[in-house]
C-alpha beads as a LAMMPS data file, in Angstrom:
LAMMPS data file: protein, C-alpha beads

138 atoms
136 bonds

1 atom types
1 bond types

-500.0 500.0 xlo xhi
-500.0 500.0 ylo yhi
-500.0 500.0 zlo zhi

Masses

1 110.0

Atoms # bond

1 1 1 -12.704 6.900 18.412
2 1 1 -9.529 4.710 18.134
3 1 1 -7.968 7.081 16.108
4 1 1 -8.106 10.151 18.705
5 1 1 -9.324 12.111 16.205
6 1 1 -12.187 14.298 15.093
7 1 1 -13.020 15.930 11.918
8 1 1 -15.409 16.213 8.628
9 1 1 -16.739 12.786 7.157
10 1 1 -16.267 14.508 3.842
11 1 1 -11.955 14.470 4.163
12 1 1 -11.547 10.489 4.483
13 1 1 -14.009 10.529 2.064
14 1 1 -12.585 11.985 -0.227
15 1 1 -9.100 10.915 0.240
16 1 1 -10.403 7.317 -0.180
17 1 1 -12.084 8.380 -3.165
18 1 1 -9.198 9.805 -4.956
19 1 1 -6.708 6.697 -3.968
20 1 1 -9.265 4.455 -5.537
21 1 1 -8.853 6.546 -8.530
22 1 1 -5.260 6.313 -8.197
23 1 1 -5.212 2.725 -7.346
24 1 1 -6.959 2.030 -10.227
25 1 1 -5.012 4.092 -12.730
26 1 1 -1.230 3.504 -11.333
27 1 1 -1.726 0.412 -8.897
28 1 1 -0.610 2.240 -6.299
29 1 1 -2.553 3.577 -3.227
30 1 1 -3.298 2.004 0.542
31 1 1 0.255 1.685 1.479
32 1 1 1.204 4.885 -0.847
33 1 1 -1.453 7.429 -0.437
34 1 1 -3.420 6.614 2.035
35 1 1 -0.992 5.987 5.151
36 1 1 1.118 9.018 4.992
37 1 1 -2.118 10.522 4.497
38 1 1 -3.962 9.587 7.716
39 1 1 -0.485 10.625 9.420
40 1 1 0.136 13.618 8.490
41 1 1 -3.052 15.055 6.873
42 1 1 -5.022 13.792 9.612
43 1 1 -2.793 13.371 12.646
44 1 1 -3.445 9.619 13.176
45 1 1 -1.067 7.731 15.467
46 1 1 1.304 4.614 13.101
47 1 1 -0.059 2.109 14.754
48 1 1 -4.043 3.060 14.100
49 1 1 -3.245 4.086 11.002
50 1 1 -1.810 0.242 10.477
51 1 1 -4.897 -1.317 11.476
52 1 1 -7.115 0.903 10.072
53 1 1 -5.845 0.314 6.347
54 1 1 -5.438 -3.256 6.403
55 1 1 -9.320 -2.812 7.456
56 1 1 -9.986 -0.989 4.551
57 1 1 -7.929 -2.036 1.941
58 1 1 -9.452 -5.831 2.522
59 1 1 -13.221 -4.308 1.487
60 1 1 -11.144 -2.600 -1.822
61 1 1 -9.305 -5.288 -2.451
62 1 1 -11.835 -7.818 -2.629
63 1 1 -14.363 -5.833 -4.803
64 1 1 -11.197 -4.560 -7.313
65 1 1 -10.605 -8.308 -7.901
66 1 1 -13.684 -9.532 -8.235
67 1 1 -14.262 -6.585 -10.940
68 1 1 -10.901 -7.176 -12.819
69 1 1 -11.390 -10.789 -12.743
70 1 1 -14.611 -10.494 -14.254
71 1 1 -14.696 -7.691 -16.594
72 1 1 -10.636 -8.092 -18.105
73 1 1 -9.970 -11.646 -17.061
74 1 1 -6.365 -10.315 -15.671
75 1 1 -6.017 -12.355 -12.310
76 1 1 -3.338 -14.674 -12.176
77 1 1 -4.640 -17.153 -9.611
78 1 1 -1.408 -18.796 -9.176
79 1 1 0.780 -15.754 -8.357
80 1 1 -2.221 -13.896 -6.274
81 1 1 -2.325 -17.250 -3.971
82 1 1 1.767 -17.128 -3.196
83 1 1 1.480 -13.476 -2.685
84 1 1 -1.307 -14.309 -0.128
85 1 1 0.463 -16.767 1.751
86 1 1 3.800 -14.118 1.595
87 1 1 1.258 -11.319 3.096
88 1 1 -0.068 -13.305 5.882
89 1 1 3.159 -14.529 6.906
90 1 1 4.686 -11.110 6.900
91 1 1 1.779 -9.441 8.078
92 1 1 2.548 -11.357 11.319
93 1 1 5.532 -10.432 11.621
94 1 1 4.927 -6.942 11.445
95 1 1 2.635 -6.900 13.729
96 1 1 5.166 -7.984 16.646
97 1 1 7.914 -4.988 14.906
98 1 1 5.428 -2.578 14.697
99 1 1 3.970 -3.399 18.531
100 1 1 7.625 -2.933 19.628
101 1 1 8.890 -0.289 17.169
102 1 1 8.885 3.502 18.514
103 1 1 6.074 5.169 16.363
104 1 1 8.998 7.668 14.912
105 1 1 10.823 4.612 13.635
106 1 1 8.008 3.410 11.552
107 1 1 7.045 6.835 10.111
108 1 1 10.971 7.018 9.086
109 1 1 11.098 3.684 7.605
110 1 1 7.924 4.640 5.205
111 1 1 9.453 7.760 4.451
112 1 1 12.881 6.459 3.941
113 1 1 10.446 3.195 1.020
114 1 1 8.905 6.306 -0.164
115 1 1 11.905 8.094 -1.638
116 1 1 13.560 4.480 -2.577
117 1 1 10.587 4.329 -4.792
118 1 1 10.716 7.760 -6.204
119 1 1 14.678 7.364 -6.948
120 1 1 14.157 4.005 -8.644
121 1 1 11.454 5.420 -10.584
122 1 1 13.190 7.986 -11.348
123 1 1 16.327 6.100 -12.604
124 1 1 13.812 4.271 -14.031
125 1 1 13.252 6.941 -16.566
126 1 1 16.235 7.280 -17.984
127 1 1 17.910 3.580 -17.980
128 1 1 16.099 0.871 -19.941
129 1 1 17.248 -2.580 -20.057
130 1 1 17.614 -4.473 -22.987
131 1 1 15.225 -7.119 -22.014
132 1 1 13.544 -6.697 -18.634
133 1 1 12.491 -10.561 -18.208
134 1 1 15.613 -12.070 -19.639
135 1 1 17.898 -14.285 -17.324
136 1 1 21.465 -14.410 -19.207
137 1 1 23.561 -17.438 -17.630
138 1 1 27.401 -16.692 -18.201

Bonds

1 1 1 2
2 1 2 3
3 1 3 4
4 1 4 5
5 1 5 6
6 1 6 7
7 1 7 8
8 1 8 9
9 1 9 10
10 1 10 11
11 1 11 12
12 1 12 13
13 1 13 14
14 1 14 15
15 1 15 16
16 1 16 17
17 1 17 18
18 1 18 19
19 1 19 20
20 1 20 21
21 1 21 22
22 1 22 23
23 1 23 24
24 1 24 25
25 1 25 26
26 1 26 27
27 1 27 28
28 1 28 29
29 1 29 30
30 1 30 31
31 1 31 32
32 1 32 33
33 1 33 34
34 1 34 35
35 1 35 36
36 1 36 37
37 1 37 38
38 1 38 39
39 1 39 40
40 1 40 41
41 1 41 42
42 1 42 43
43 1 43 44
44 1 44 45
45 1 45 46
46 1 46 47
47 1 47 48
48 1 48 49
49 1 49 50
50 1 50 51
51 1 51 52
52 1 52 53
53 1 53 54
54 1 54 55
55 1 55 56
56 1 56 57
57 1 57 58
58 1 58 59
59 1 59 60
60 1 60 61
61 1 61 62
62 1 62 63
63 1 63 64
64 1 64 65
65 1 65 66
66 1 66 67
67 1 67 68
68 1 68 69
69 1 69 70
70 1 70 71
71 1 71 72
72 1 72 73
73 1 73 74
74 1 74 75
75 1 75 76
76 1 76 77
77 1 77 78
78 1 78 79
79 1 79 80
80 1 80 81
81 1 81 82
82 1 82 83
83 1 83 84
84 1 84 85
85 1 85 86
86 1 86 87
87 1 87 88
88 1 88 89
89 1 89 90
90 1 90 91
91 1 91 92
92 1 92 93
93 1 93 94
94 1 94 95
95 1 95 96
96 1 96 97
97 1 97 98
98 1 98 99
99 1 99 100
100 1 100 101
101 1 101 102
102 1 102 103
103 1 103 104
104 1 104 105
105 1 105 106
106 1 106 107
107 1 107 108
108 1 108 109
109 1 109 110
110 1 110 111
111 1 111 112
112 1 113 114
113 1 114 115
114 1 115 116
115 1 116 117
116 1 117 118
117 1 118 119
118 1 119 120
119 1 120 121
120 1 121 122
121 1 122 123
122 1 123 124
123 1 124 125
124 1 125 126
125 1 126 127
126 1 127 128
127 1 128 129
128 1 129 130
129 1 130 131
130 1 131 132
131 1 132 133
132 1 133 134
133 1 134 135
134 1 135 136
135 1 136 137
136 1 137 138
């Protein structure tokens, strides 16, 4: 195997079934759950681990939208085609950082997003704007 390594078909398993869970609920999950995950649960090398989820998470993504576009009529067409385009373009360019970046590097940059996310949510907790989608001009 690609990945290097061995073990029960039951752990992906189930760690892809309780991200879809999670995914669902919070909209978080591939990037979130899964990849620091498969590196430390499992022992998978960065770059594996990469093109493993971007394997994955195309077969989830596809079938969540096709559900939520159907069932709640909540895809925005517009905005998921310009955030396409955005994730192709810097898709490629992570490729040629992550074929050149030091797989200790790239498990310290996701761990350094991870707590960025968990301060600002946690800020986020206490501080509420007035009005989150208003643009003032002074």
């Amino acid at each position: 195997y690609p990945s290097g390594i061995y073990l029960s078909p039951f752990a992906p398993l189930i760690l892809g079934f309780v991200t879809g869970i999670a995914t669902e609920l919070m909209g978080v999950g591939g990037g979130f759950l899964l990849i620091p995950a498969k590196v430390y649960l499992f022992g998978m090398r960065s770059r594996v681990v990469a093109g493993t989820s971007l394997f994955q998470i195309l077969f989830v993504t596809a079938t969540a939208t096709l559900v939520n576009a159907l069932t709640t009529h909540t895809v925005d067409i517009v905005l998921a085609g310009l955030l396409l385009l955005g994730s192709v373009l810097g898709a490629q360019l992570g490729t040629r950082l992550a074929s050149r970046t030091p797989p200790d590097y790239m498990r310290l940059a996701l761990g350094l997003i991870i707590l960025s996310v968990a301060v600002r949510m946690i800020i986020g907790l206490g501080i509420h704007p007035d009005a989150i989608y208003t643009v003032e001009i002074h």
